[in-house]
C-alpha positions in Angstrom: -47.3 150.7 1.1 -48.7 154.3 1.1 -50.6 154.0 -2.1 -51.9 151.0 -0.6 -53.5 152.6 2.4 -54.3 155.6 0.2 -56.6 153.4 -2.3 -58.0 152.2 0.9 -58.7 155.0 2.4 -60.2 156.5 -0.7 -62.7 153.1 -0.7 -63.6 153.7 2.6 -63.9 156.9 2.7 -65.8 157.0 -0.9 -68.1 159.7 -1.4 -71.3 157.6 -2.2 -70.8 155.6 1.4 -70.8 159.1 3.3 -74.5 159.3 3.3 -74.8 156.3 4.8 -72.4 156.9 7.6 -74.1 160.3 8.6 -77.3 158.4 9.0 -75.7 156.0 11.1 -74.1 158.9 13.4 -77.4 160.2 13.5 -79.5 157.6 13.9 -77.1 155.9 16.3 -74.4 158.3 18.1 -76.8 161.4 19.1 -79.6 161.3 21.4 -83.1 159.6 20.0 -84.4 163.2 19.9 -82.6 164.2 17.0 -83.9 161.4 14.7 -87.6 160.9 16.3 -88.1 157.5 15.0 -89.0 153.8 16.3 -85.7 151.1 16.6 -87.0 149.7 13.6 -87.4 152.3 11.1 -83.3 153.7 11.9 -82.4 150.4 10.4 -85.0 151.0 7.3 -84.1 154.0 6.8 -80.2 153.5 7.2 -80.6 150.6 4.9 -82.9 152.4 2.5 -80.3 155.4 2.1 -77.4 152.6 2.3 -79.3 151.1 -1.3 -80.1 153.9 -2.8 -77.1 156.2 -2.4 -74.2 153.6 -2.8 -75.2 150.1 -4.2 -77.9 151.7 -6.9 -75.2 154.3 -8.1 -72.5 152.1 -7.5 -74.1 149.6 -9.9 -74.7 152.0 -12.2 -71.1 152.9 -12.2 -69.7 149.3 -12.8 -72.5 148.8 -15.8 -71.2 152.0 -17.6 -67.6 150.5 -16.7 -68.5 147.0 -18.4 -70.3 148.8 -21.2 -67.5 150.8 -22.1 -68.9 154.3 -21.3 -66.4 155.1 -18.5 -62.8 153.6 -18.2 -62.6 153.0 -14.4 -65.1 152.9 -10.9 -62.5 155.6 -9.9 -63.3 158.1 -12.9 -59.6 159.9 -13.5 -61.0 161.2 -16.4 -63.3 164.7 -15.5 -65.0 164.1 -18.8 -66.3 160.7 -17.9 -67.7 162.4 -14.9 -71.4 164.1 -15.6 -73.0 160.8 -16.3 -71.9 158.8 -13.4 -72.5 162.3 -11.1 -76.2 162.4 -12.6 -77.2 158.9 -11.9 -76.0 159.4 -8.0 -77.8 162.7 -8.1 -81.2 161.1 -9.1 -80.5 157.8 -6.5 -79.8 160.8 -4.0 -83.4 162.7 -4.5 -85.4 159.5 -4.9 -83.8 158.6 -1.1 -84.9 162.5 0.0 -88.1 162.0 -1.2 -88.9 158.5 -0.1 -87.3 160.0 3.9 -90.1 162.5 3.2 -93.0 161.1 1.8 -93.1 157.5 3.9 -94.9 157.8 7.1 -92.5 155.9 9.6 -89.2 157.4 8.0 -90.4 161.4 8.8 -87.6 163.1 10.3 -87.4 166.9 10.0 -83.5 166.3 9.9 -83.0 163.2 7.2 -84.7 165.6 4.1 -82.6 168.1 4.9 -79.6 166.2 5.0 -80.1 163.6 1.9 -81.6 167.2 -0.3 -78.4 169.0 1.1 -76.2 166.0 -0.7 -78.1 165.7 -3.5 -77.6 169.8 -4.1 -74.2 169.3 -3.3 -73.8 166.0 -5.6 -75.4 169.0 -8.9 -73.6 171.1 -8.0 -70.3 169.4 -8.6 -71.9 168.0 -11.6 -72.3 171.6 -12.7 -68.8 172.2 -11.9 -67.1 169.0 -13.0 -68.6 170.4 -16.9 -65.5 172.6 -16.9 -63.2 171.4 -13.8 -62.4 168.7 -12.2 -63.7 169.2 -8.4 -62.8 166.6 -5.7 -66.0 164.4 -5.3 -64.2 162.8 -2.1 -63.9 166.6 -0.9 -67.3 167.5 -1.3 -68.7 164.3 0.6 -66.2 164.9 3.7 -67.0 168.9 3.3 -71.0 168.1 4.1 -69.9 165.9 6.7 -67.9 168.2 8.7 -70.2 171.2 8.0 -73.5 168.9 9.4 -71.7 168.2 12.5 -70.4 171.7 12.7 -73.6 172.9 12.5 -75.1 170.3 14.9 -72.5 171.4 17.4 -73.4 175.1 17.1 -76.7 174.8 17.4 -77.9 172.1 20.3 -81.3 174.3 20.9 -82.3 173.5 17.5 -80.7 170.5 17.1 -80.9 168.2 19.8 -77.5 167.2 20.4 -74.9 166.0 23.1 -71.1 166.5 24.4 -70.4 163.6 21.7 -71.2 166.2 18.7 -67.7 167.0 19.4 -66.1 164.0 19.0 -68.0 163.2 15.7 -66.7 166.4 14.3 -63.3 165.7 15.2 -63.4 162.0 13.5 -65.5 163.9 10.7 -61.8 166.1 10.1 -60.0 163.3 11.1 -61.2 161.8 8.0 -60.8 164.6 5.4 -57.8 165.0 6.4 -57.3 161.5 5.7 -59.0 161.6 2.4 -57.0 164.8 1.5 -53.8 163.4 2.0 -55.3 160.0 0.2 -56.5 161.8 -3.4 -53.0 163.6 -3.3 -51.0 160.7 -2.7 -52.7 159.0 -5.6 -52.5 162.3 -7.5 -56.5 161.9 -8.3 -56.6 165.9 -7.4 -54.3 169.0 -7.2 -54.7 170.8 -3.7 -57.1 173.6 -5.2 -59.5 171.2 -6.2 -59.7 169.1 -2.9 -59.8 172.4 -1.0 -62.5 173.4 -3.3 -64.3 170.3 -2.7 -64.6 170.7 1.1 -64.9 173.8 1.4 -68.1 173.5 -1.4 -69.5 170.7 0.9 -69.2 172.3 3.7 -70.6 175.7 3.0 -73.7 174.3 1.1 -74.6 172.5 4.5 -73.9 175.3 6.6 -76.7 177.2 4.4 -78.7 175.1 4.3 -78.8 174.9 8.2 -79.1 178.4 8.1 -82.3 178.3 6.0 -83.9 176.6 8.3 -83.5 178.6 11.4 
């Protein structure tokens, strides 16, 4: 029963859906004035960054699955790793730059967040060449460090009393996932605690760029 709820957990909670979920929070649990854009281009761009950042990669996965190149969706194996990690790297900065470049989806906030994943997402490529990082950590990590930083900073970012709340479901949730990869022995501590800690400090500096 609790392998059953940790495999779920891990699905829902899969790295290549938390993009999407942040630009939901934003786009829907915040005040307009963090995402300055018309009702109809939230849902384009939600369902622009829901396509490119978990079906397209997602797809890729399964091909390289059915092909033969990589054993399982849930890639165990750290060596199988680099090739599936690259693919959702490039589906990551084609998103960033399409949030950038078309007219209706400009939003100082959505670059920064979709280029801070897709660093992150080289990153653990980089990493994942010699150790196996959590993936699942490093999606969470962003996700608590971007509310975290939307918390700390409402004069930059324009923000309510429910930035609090979002952070708490945003540990909520890696806490969940922690316990998740450990129960299904996908990760040792160290590299889950790796992985969050990676996601949320490349946020964090990012954020810090900026201001």
């Amino acid at each position: 029963m609790t392998r059953t709820l940790a495999t779920l957990l891990s699905a829902v909670l899969h790295p290549l859906l938390v993009p999407s979920y942040l630009v939901a929070v934003l786009a829907y649990g915040f005040p307009p004035a963090l995402l300055p854009l018309s009702g109809e281009a939230r849902w384009q761009a939600l369902l622009l960054v829901w396509g490119l950042t978990f079906w397209l990669p997602g797809l890729a996965v399964w091909l390289l699955v059915r092909s033969g190149r990589v054993s399982s969706v849930e890639l165990y194996e750290r060596r199988q790793r680099p090739l599936p990690l690259l693919l959702a790297a490039t589906a990551f900065a084609a998103a960033t730059a399409l949030v950038a470049w078309v007219p209706a989806l400009r939003a100082p906030l959505l670059p920064l967040v979709l280029g801070g994943i897709t660093a992150a997402v080289l990153l653990t490529l980089l990493i994942t060449l010699w150790w196996k990082i959590s993936a699942h950590g490093v999606g969470l990590g962003g996700a608590v460090g971007l509310l975290a930083l939307l918390l700390a900073r409402p004069g930059f970012y324009p923000t309510d009393g429910r930035a609090a709340w979002w952070l708490v479901a945003a540990v909520l949730a890696a806490a969940a996932v922690f316990w998740a990869r450990l129960r299904l022995q996908a990760h040792t501590p160290a590299q889950l605690w790796a992985g969050l800690g990676l996601g949320a400090a490349l946020v964090l500096w990012f954020g810090a760029a900026l201001g």
